[in-house]
N, C-alpha and C positions, 0 to 999 in steps of 0.2 A: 944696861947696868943694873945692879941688882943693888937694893936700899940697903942701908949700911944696917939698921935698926934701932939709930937713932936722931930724934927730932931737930927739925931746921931750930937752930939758934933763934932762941926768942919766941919759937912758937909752943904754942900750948900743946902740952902733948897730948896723944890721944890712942890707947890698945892699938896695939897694931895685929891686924890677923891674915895669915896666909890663907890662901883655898890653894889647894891641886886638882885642876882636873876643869877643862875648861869645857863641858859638857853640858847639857840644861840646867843639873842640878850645881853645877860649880857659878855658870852666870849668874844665874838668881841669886845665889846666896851672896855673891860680889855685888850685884846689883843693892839688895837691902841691907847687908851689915855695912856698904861703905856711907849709909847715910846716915853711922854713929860712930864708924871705926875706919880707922888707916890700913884698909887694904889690897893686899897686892893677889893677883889670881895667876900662879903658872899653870903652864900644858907642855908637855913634850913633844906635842904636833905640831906643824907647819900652819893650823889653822884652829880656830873657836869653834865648835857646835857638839863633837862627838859624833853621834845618830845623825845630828841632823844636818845633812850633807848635800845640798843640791849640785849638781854637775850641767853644764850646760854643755849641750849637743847639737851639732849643725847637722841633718838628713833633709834629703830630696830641698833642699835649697831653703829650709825656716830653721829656727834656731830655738831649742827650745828648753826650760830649766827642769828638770828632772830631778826626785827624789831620790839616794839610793840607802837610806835608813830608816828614820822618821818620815811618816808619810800623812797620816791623819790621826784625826782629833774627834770628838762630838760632843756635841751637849749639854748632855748628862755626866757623865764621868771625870770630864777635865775642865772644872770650877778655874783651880788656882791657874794655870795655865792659860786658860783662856780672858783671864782677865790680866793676868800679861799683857796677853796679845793689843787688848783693846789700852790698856796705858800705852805700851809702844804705837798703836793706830798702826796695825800691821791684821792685813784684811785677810777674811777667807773664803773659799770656795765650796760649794755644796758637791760634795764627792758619794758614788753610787757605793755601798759596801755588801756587795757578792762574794759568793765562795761555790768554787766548781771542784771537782773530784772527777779524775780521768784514770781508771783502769782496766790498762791493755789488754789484761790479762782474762781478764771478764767481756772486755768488749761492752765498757761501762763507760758513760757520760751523764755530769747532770750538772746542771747551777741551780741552787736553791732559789735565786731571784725571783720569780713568779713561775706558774705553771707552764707559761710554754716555754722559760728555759730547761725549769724542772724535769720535762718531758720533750727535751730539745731531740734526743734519742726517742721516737712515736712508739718503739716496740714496748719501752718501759711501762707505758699503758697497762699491756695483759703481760708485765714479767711477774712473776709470783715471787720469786729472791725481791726485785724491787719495790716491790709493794709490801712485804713482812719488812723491809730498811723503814721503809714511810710510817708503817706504825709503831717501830722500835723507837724513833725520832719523838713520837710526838708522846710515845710512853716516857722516854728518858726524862721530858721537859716538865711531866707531872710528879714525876720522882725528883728530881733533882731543882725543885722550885722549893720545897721542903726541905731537903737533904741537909743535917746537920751532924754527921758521921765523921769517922778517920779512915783509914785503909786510902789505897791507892786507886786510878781511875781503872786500871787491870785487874782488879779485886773485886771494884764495884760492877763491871761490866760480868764478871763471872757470876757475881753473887746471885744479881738482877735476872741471868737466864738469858742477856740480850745476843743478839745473833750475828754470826759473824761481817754479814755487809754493811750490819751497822755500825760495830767494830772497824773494820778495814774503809769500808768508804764514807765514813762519814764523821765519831767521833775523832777517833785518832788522830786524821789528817787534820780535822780541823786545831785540837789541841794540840799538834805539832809545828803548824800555820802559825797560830796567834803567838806562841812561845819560843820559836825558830829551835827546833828539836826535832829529831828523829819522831820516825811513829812509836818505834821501840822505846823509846823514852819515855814518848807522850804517855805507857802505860804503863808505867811508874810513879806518875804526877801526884802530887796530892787530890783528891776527889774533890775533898773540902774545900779547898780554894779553888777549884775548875766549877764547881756550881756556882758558889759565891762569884765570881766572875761573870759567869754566862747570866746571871740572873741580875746581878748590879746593870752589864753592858745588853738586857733586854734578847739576847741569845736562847732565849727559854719561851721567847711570846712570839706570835704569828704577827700580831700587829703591838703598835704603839712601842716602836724601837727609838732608840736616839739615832737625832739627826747628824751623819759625819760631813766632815768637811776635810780638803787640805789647806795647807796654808796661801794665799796669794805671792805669785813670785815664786814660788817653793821655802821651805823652809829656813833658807838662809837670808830670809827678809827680817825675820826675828832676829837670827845671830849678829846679824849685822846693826840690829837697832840697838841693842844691848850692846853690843863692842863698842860703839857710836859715845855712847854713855859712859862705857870704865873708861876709854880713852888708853891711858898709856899706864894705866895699873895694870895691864895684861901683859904677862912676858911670854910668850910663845916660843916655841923648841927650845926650851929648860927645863928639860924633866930633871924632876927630883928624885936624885939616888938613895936620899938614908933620911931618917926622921928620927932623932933623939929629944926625949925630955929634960929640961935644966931645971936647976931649982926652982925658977920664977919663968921659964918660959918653954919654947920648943926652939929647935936645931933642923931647920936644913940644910943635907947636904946637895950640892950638885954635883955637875963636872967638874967645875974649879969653882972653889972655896964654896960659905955658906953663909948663912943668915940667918938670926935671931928674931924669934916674933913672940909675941904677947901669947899668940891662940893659934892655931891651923884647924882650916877644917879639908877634909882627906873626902872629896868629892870625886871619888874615883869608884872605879870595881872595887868588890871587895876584896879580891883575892890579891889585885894588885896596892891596897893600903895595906895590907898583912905585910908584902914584900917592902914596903918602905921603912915599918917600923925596927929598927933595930933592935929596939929589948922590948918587943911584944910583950906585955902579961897573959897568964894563959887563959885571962877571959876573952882576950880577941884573938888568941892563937883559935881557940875553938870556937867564937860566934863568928869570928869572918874567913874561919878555913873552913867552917861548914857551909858556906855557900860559893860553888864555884862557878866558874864561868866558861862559855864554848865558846870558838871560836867559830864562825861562819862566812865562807868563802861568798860573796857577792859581785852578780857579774849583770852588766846595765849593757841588753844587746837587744837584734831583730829578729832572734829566731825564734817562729812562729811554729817550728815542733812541738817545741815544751807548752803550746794554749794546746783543746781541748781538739780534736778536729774538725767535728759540729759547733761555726760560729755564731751559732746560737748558747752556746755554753760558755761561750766568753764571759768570762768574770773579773771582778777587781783581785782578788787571791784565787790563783788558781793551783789545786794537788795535783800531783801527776807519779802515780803509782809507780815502779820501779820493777824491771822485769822479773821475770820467773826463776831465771838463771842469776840473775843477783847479779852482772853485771854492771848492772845499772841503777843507782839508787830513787827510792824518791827525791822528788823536787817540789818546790813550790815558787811560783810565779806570779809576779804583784805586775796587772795590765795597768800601765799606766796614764794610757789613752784613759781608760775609763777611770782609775781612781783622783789622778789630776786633771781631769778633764783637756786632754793635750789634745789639739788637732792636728796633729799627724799625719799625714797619710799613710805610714808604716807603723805596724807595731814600734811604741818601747816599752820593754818589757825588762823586768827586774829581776832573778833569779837566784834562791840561796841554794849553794854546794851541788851545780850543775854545771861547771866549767865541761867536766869530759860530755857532755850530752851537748854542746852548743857548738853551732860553726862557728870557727875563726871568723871570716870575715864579715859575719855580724856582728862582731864585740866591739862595742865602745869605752866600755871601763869595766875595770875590777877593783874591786875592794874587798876590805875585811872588818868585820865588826863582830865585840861579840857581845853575847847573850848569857844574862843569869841564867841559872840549870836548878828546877827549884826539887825539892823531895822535900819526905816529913820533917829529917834531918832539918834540914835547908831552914823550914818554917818555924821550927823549932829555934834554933840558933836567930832569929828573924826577930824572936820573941824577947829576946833578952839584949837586943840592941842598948834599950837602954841601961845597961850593965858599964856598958864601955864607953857611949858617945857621950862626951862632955869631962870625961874623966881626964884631970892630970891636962888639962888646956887643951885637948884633942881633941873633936869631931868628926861622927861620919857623916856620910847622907849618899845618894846617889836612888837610881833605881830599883836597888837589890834591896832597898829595905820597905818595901813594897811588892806590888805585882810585877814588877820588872818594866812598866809603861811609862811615859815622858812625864805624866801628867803625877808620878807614884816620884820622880826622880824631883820634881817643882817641890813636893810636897815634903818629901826629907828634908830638901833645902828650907821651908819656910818651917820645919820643926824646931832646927837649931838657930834661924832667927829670933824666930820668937823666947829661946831659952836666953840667950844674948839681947833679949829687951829690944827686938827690933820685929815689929810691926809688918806684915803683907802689905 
């Protein structure tokens, strides 16, 4: 049943405020506003987390919980988040964070992980293409520890002079990896936030990286400790159709009828709180229609084509260039033996928008998730968030108004607590 909007007889009443969207940045915010205000949290999904989605798999006769969203953490970078983790007493795992690049086409292998993955391929030694990539890498890392420019990462790569294997096997895939984007994409990205990233997350230094980890259990040990907590404030598969403003409050609508609240906060994508609003102003027609979102096909299987061939190039992210004939696209593959520390005896391996490249009878699930798509646009409209959130009883938050990471999605959520007088 959905709360009428008004107080039990006799009690003291208290703002009452919606969230939508019951995703990291929707929990938290239910988590601390309900410890000043009367809140209720929908989702239109069958379940709580968004991202972070563990699936449990039975192969070769163990059982085991598998990540196919949210997958790791570390550190450095994910303060609010990981103090989450330790109020809920919800443990972690020290996870390896590799990245290998496979292409066919070159009859290329490598994983950065240390030199003899590096050189997991022996000829790479005396390749001379391989070795102008190595000092491209280690040029890019002294330019771009400094970098405080605009233009795009395709711009920057031209300006710099840098060379195409460092181009194609090495930035690209990886700014395509971290972002879940095409490489075409990846070379449109803002520059400015791909260093500031690389160099916040230690991606620029040979040593002294933050430490990752994944979650203990997988990731649905958190969602589960947090749903534990809202109890029966969470109404699951009731997406909200329409969002109107009233004089003194906000209007949702659902399926059948709707409900009156003091506040909402719109902890969703951005493009889909755009679609909820009914008379948008055209300042979030244009700060949340500038940032859009992809969709990406996710498929949790055993096929051990898409790793590298040389297993010694096994990595926790693994690129895998996409033929000559076009065909076949790139892919990228999150080893999960290695990033979860699974003991498996079979690969499980994770793979975004490689359905046609995987056997049938290694697939164990598919999903779909998607992804902020960031440009200058994008970071621009990013900038003037605070034009709209908080305006007129409404709220955003989510990942998009950040880096697009769990830890950027924790963070929106505790920005609008904190405006609402509520405390991390």
């Amino acid at each position: 049943m959905i709360a009428t909007g008004k107080p039990a007889t006799g009690a003291a009443h208290r703002s009452r405020i919606a969230i939508v969207g019951a995703g990291v940045a929707g929990l938290v915010a239910a988590r601390l506003l309900g410890r000043k205000y009367d809140v209720r949290l929908f989702d239109a999904n069958d379940r709580a987390g968004g991202h972070s989605h563990t699936v449990m798999v039975n192969v070769a006769g163990g059982e085991y919980r598998v990540d196919t969203g949210f997958i790791v953490c570390n550190n450095r970078n994910y303060p609010l988040f990981l103090n989450l983790l330790e109020e809920l007493k919800v443990g972690l795992v020290p996870a390896e964070m590799s990245f290998s690049v496979s292409n066919p086409a070159l009859g290329l292998e490598y994983n950065g992980h240390n030199l003899n993955t590096l050189f997991a391929q022996r000829r790479n030694l005396w390749r001379g293409a391989f070795g102008l990539m190595l000092y491209d890498i280690l040029r890019f890392n002294r330019i771009a520890r400094r970098y405080n420019g605009g233009g795009t990462v395709g711009e920057f790569i031209a300006r710099q002079g840098f060379g195409d294997w460092f181009a194609e096997n090495y930035l690209l895939p990886m700014t395509a990896a971290i972002w879940s984007c095409e490489p075409r994409q990846a070379s449109e990205f803002p520059m400015g936030l791909l260093a500031g990233f690389f160099a916040n997350h230690g991606l620029l230094d040979l040593f002294n990286r933050p430490r990752w980890y994944s979650i203990a259990g997988g990731s649905r040990s958190y969602v589960a400790a947090l749903c534990r907590d809202l109890g029966d404030r969470i109404e699951l598969e009731r997406p909200v159709r329409g969002v109107s403003r009233l004089a003194t409050g906000v209007r949702l609508r659902f399926d059948q009828g709707s409900a009156d609240f003091d506040q909402i906060v719109l902890a969703c994508h951005s493009d889909e709180a755009l679609a909820m609003l009914e008379s948008p102003d055209p300042a979030e027609t244009e700060i949340l229609g500038a940032i859009p979102y992809r969709t990406n096909a996710v498929t949790l299987h055993q096929d051990a084509s898409l790793m590298p061939d040389q297993r010694r190039a096994w990595a926790s992210w693994n690129f895998r260039a996409g033929d000559e004939s076009g065909n076949q696209g790139p892919a990228v593959t999150y080893c999960m033996n290695i990033l979860q520390r699974l003991k498996a005896p079979q690969p499980l391996l994770v793979s975004l928008n490689a359905a046609d490249r995987i056997a049938a009878e290694t697939v164990l699930g598919e999903y779909r998730y998607s992804h902020p798509q960031f440009s200058e646009r994008a970071l621009a409209a990013q900038a003037r968030r605070g034009e709209i959130s908080g305006v007129e009883r409404i709220h955003y938050c989510g990942a998009w108004c950040y880096h697009g990471f769990h830890e950027d999605a924790v963070r929106s959520a505790v920005d609008i607590c904190r405006r609402l007088g509520v405390a991390p």
